[in-house]
C-alpha positions as a printed Julia matrix, in Angstrom:
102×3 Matrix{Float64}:
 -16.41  -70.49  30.42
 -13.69  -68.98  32.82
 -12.02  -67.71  30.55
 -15.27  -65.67  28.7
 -16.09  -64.4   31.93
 -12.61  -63.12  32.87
 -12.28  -61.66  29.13
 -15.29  -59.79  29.58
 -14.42  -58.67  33.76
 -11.09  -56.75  31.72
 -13.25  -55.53  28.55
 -15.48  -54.1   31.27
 -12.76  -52.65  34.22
 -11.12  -50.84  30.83
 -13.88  -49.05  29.9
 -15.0   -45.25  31.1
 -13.17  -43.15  33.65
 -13.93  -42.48  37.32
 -11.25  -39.5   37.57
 -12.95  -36.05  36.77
 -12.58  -34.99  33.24
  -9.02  -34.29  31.96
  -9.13  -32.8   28.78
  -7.23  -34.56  25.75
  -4.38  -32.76  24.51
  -3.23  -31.77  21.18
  -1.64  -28.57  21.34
  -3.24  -25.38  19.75
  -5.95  -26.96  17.28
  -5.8   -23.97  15.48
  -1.85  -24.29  14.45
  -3.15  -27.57  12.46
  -2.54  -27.81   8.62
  -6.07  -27.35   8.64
  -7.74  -25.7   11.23
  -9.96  -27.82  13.59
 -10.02  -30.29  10.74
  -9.01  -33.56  11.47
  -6.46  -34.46   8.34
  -4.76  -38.0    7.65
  -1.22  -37.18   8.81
  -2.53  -36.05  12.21
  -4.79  -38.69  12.9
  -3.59  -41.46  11.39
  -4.75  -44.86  13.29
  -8.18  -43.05  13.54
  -8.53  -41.93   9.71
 -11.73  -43.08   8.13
 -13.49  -44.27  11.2
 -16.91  -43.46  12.03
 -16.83  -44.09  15.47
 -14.95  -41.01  17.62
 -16.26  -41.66  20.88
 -14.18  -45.05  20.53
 -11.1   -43.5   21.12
 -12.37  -39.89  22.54
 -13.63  -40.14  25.58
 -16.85  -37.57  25.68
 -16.44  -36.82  28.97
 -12.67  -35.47  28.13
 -13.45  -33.71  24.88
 -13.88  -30.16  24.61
 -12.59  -29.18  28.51
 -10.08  -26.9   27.65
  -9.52  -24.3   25.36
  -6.94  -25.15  22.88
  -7.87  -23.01  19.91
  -5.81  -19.63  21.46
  -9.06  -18.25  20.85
 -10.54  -15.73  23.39
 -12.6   -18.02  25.65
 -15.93  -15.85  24.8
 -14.96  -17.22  20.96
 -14.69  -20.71  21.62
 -17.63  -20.74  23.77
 -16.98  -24.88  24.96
 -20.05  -24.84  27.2
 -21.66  -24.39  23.8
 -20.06  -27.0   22.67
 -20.22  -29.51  24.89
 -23.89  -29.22  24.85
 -23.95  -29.74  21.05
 -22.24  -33.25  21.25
 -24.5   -34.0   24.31
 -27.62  -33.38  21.97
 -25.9   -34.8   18.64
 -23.57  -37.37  19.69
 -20.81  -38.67  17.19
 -23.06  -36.56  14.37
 -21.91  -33.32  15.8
 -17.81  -34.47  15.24
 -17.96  -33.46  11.72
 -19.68  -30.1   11.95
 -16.39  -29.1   13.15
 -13.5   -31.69  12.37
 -14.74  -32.8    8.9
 -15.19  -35.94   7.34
 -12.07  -37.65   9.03
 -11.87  -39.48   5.47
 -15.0   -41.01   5.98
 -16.86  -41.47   3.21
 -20.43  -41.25   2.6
């Protein structure tokens, strides 16, 4: 039983963030074989998972723009409020499938 309930104390501490968002960082998304598409060789231990939030930490996705796209273009505020409303469903609007199939 100790050892459940000290498995579960560490699955717990691990989880979230208490710092202030940080922003994940890939480089310019837009210098990617493909764009803002997610492709295998880029993403490989996450290609054909469903599940982006996780590894991608909401709270640190879509702080900064990486695109080199005027800000104005990239509009994040936009963005973020999309994946607030759509969750994990809004991931492929922009990233594709991931290799995920339907």
């Amino acid at each position: 039983m100790k050892r459940l309930a000290m498995a579960v104390l560490v699955a717990v501490a691990a989880c979230g963030s208490d710092a202030s968002p940080q922003s994940e960082n890939y480089g310019n998304l837009l210098a990617s074989p493909e764009g803002l598409v997610i492709v295998e060789s880029e993403h490989p231990t996450g290609w054909t998972r469903p599940d982006c939030f996780a590894c991608h930490n909401v709270n640190n996705i879509h702080q900064v723009n990486r695109t080199g796209l005027p800000a104005s273009q990239a509009n994040l505020a936009n963005v973020r409020a999309i994946v607030q409303n759509q969750g994990e469903a809004s991931c492929s609007m922009c990233h594709g499938d991931n290799g995920v199939e339907q």
